[in-house]
N, C-alpha and C positions, 0 to 999 in steps of 0.2 A: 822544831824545825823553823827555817826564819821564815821570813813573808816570800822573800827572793826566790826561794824554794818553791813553796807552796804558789808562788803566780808561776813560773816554770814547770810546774807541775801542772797547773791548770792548762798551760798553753800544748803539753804534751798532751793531754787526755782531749782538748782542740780539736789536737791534727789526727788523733785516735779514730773520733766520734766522726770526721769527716771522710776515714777510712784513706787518709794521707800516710799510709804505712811506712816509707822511710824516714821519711822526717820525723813522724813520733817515735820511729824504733831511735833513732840517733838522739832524740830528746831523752828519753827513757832509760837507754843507755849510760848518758850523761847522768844524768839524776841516781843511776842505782854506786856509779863512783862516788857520790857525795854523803852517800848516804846510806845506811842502811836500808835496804827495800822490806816493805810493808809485803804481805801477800796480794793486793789489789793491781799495786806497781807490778809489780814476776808477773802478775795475768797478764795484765795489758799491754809488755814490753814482751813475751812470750807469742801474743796474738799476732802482731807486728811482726814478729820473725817466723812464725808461722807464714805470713800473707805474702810474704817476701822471700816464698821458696825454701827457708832453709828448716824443715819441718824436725830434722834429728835434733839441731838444737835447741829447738819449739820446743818437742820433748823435755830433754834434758832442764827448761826453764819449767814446765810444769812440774816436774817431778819435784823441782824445789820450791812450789809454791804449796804440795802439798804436804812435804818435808816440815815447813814452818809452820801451817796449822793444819793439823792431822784429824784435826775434828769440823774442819769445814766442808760441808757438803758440796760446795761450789767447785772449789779447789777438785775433787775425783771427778763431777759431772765435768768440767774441762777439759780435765786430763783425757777423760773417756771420749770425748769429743773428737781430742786431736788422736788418739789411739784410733778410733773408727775410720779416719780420714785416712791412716796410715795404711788402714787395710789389719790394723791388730784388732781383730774385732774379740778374739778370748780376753783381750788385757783391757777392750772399752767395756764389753761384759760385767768386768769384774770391777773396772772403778764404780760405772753406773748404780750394778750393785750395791756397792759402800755406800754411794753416795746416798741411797734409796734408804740405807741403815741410818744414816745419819739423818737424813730428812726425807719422811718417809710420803709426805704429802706434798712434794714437788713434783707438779704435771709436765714439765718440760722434761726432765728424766727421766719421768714414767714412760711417756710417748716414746724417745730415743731407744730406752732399751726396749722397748717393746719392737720398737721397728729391728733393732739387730737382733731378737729372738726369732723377730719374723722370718726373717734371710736362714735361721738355723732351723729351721723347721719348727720352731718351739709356738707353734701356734695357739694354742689354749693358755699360756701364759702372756703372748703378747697381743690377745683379746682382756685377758685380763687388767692388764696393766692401762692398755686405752680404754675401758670401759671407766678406770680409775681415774684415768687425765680427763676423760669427758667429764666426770662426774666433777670436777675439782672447776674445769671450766667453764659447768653450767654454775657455781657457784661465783664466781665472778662475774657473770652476766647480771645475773639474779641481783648482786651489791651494787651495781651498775656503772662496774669498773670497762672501759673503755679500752680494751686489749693493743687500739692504733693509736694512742697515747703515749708515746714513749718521751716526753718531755723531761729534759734531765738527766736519761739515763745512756750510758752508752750502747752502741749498735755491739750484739751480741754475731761474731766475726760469720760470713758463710763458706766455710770450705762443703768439697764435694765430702757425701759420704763414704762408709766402707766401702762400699762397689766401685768409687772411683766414678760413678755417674748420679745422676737428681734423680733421687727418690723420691716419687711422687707423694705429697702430705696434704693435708686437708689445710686451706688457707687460715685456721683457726691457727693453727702451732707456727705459722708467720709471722702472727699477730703476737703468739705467747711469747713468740722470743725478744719482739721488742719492750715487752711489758715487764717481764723477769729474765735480765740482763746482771740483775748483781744478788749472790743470793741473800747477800743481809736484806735489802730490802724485800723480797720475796720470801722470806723466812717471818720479819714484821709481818708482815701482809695476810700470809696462814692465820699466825699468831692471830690478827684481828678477827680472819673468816669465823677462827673456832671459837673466838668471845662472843663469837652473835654480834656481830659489827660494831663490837665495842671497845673502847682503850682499854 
């Protein structure tokens, strides 16, 4: 990809990260005619059209970001996302799920689906699952990672939940969502918890 590209592309993920959702969906846009789209681009150009009302073909974008890597846990925890917001909470279930197969020590996931078990009665499991995001977060603290540090990374989007209203969450999973925004880097990050803080 040229420079012209990739500074274009920076300027979109910009107007992204500022939560200027026309403007980076129309950057975005631009950028996926020129180019093949990466799975990162379809998130971020997906989020945008999400924010911007048009939530069926939100979908439609997710489904092709998971289409292209099928083994990215990111890619279903998003998709499950926008599915929850839509009120599909069997088909956010079911990404979360995957996602949870695929990366099984992802507390942002854990949490989520734990909260849509919660709404389904599935109480002993979505005790389960938070006692798991706790444990994953008291490990963070513990390395003395900084949860309100989001320097760098993009603002992970906030639509309402499945209910269609704010579900009330403990101000910790606020904080986790600014922290683990992309899940390659929150996938390193594991990676390092489980070496005993080491490369």
């Amino acid at each position: 990809m040229t420079d012209d590209f990739n500074q274009r592309r920076k300027e979109a993920e910009r107007l992204y990260a500022a939560k200027q959702w026309s403007e980076a969906e129309q950057r975005f846009a631009v950028l996926r005619e020129e180019h093949t789209p990466d799975g990162d681009l379809i998130h971020d150009h997906a989020v945008c059209i999400f924010q911007l009302g048009r939530t069926k073909e939100a979908l439609q974008e997710f489904d092709r970001a998971v289409a292209l890597e099928p083994d990215h846990a990111y890619r279903y925890a998003s998709r499950a996302w926008i599915r929850a917001a839509m009120k599909d909470v069997d088909g956010a279930i079911a990404d979360y799920r995957k996602a949870l197969e695929l990366d099984p020590d992802d507390a942002i996931t854990l949490n989520n689906l734990g909260l849509l078990e919660e709404q389904y009665g599935m109480r002993k499991s979505a005790q389960e699952r938070f006692r798991r995001a706790d444990t994953l977060m008291g490990i963070l603290r513990d390395a003395g990672v900084d949860p309100a540090d989001n320097s760098g990374q993009a603002p992970q989007s906030t639509a309402a939940p499945a209910s269609g209203e704010d579900v009330p969450t403990p101000s910790v999973w606020k904080e986790m969502g600014a922290v683990f925004t992309n899940g390659e880097r929150r996938r390193e990050f594991i990676d390092f918890i489980r070496k005993g803080l080491r490369k």
